[in-house]
SEPA-181186 format. One line per 10 residues: number of its first residue (from 1); their letters; for each residue x, y, z of N, C-alpha, C. Coordinates in steps of 0.05 Angstrom, whole numbers. Example, Ala and Ser with C-alpha at 12.3 -4.5 7.8 and 13.67 -1.06 7.14 Angstrom:
% SEPA-181186
1 = AS = 264 -114 156 246 -90 156 264 -66 156; 257 -45 142 273 -21 143 258 1 157
This chain:
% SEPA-181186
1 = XXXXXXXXXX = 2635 1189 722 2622 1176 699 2600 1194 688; 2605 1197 662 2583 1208 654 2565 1186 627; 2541 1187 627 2526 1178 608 2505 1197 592; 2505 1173 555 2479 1193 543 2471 1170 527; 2448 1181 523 2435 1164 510 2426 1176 478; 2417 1167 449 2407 1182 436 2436 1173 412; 2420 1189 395 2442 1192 370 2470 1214 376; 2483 1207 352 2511 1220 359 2526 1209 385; 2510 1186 398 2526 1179 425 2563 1178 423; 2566 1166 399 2593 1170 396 2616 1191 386
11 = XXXXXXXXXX = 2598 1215 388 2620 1249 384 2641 1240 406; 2626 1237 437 2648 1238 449 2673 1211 461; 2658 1194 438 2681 1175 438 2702 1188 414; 2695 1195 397 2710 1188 371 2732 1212 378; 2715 1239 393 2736 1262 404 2759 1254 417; 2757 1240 435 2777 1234 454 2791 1210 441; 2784 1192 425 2797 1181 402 2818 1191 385; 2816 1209 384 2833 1236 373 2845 1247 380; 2849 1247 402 2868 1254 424 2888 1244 437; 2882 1212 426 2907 1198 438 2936 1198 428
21 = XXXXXXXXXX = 2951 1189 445 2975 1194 438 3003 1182 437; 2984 1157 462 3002 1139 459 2986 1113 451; 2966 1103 466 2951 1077 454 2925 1084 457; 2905 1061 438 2873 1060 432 2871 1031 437; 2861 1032 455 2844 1005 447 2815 996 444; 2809 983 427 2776 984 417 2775 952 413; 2744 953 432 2734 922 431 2704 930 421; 2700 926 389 2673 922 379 2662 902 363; 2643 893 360 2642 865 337 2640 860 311; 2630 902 307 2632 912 288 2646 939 279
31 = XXXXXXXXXX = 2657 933 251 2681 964 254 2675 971 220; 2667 993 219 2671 1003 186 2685 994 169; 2694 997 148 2724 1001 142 2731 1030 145; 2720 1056 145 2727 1079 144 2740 1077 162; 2720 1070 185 2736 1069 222 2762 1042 218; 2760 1025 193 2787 1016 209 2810 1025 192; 2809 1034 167 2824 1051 152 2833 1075 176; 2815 1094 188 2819 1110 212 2847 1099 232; 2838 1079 242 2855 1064 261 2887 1055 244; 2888 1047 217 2909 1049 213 2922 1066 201
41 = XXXXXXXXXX = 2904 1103 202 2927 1117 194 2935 1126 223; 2918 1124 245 2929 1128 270 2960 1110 279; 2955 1083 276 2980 1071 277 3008 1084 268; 2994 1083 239 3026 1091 219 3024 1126 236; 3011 1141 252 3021 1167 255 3030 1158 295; 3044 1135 291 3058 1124 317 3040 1117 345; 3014 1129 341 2993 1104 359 2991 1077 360; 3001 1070 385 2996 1044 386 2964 1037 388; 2959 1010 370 2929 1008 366 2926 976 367; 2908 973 388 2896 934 400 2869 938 387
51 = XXXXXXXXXX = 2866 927 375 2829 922 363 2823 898 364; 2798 886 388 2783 856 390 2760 863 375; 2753 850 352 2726 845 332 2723 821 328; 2704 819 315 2696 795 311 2696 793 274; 2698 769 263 2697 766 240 2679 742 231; 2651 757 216 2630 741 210 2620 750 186; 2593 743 182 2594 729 139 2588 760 132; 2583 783 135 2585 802 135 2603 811 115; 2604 822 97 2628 827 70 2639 856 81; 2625 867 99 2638 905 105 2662 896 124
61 = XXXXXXXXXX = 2642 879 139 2664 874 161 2687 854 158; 2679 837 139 2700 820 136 2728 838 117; 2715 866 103 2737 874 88 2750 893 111; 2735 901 131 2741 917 151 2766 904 165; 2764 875 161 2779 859 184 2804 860 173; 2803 857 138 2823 855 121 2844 877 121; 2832 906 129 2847 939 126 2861 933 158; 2856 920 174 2864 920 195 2896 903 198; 2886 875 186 2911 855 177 2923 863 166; 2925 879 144 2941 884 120 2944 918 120
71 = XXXXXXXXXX = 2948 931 136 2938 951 146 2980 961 146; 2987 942 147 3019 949 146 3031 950 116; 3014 947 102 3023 938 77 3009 963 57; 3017 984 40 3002 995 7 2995 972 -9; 2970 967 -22 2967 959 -35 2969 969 -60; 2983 966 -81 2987 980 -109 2988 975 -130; 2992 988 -157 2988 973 -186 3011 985 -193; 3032 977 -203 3055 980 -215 3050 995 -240; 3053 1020 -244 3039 1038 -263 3053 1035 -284; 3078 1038 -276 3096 1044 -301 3092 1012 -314
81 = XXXXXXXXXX = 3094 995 -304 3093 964 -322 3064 964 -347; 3045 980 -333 3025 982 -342 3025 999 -365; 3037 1020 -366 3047 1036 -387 3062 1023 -409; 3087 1009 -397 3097 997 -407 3081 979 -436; 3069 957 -417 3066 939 -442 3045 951 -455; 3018 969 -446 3010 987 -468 3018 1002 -491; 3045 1008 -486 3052 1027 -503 3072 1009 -524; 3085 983 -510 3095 966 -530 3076 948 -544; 3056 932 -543 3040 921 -542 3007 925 -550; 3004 951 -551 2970 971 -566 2958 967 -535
91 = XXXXXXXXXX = 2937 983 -545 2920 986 -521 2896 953 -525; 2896 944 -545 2876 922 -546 2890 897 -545; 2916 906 -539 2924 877 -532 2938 873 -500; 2922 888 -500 2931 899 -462 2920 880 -445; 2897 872 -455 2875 855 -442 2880 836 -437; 2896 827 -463 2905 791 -459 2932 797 -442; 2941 819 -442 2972 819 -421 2969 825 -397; 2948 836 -380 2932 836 -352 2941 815 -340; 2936 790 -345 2949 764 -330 2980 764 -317; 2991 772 -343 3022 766 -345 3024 793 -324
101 = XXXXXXXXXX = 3014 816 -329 3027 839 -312 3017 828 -280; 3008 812 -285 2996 808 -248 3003 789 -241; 3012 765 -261 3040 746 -247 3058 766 -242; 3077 778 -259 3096 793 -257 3102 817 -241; 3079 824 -222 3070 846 -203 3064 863 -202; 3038 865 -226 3030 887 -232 3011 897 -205; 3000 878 -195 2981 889 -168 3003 867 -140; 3014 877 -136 3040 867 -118 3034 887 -91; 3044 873 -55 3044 880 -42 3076 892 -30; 3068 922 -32 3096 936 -23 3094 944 7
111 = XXXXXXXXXX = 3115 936 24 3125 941 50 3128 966 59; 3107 983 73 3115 1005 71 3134 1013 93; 3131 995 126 3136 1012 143 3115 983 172; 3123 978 189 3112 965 202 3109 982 226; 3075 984 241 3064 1000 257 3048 976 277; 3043 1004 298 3037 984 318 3009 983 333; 3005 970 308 2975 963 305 2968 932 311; 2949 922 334 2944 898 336 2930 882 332; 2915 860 331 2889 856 315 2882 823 334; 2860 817 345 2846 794 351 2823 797 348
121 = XXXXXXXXXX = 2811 778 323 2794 768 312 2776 744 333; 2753 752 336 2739 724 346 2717 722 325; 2719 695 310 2707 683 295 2677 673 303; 2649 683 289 2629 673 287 2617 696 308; 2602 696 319 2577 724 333 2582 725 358; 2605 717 379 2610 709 400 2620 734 412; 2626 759 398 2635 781 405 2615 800 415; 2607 807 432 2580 830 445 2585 863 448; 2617 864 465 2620 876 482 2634 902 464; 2625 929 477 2637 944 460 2654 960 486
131 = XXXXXXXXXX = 2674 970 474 2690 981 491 2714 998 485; 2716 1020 490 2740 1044 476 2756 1054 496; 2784 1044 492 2793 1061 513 2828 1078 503; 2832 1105 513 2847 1118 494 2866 1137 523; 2896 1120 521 2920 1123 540 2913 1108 563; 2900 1106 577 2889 1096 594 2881 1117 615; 2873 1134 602 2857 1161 626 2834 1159 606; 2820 1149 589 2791 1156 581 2790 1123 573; 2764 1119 581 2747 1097 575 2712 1094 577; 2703 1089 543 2677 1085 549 2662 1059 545
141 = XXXXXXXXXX = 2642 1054 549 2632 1030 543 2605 1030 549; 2586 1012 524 2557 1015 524 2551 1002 499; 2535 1009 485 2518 996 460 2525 1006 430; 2542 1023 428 2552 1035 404 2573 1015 388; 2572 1002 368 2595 992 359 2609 1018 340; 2640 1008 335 2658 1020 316 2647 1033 283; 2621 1039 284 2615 1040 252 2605 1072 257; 2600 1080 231 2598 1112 224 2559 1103 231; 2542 1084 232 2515 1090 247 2517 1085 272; 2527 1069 278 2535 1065 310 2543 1086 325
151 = XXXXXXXXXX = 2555 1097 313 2576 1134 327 2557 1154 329; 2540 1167 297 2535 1181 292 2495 1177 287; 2479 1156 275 2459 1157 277 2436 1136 292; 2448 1112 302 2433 1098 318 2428 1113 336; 2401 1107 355 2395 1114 379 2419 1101 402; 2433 1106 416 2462 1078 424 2455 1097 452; 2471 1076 483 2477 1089 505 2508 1081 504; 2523 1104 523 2544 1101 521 2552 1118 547; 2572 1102 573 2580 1106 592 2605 1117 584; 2616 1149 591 2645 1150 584 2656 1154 623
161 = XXXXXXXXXX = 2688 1157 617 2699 1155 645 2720 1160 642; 2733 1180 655 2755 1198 661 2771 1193 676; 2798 1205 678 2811 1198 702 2821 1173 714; 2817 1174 740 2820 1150 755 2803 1130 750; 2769 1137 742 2750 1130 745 2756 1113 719; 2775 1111 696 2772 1097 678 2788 1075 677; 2808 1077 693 2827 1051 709 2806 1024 710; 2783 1022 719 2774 993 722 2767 985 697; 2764 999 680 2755 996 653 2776 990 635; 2801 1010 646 2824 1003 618 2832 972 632
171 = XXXXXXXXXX = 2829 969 654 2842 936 663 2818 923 652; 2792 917 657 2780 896 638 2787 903 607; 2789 913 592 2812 919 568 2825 907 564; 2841 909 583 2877 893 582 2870 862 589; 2852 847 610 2837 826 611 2827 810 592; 2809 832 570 2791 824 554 2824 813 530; 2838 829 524 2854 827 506 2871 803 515; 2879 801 537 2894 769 547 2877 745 534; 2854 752 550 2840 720 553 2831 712 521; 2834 730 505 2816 720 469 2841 710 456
């Protein structure tokens, strides 16, 4: 076990984050969207990915929660339709046709590809515990949540653990993820 205390506590989570290859799993209460945008290009690049957060009145996090759910899905604007009735229609009467292109699917969800990315939400502030663990030979855990100040500028402590030594940790993991 090694520990630090101080800013940047999470370089050497996010490194070994990076390194995984087959699964991540991350229990924080709070997650960026950068960091969960992160997590689902890791998925779609064939990491398996479990994320326990919490979802509360928070608008970062609640959209954070959203990139996670929908995280299988491009969100997009049907360009050419958009072209379309502009160019039949003037550009000033585009405005009143916005509606119709968005019944008709102009902002429509396309299927890109289903990844294996997992998601349990605990609802309201009941979530504490932070916890990262990546194949199940590295696991850390301490006071850093999933966010770009949490990682990089809070003062945070953070226990990492190697090896064998991270076995009791990836099993409360696998625990924590049963019982929510």
């Amino acid at each position: 076990m090694v520990s630090f205390t101080g800013p940047r506590a999470g370089e050497v989570v996010f490194r070994n984050l990076g390194k995984a290859r087959d699964w991540i799993g991350v229990c924080s209460p709070f997650i960026s969207y950068g960091y969960a945008w992160w997590l689902v290009r890791r998925a779609r690049s064939g990491v398996k990915i479990w994320v326990v957060t919490s979802v509360g009145s928070e608008k970062w996090q609640q959209k954070s929660v959203r990139i996670l759910e929908h995280g299988r899905f491009r969100y997009g604007r049907n360009w050419l339709l958009i072209v379309v009735l502009t160019l039949v229609f003037g550009v000033p009467s585009f405005g009143l046709l916005a509606p119709l292109g968005f019944v008709i699917g102009w902002r429509r969800k396309k299927k890109v590809g289903s990844y294996p990315l997992y998601l349990k939400s605990v609802f309201g502030g009941h979530l504490h515990a932070k916890l990262y663990v990546v194949d199940g030979v590295f696991a850390a855990s301490g006071s850093l949540n999933y966010t770009k100040s949490g990682f990089w500028d809070n003062v945070e402590h953070i226990d990492w653990f190697e090896g064998e030594d991270a076995k009791p940790l990836v099993k409360q993991f696998k625990a924590l993820w049963d019982n929510i």
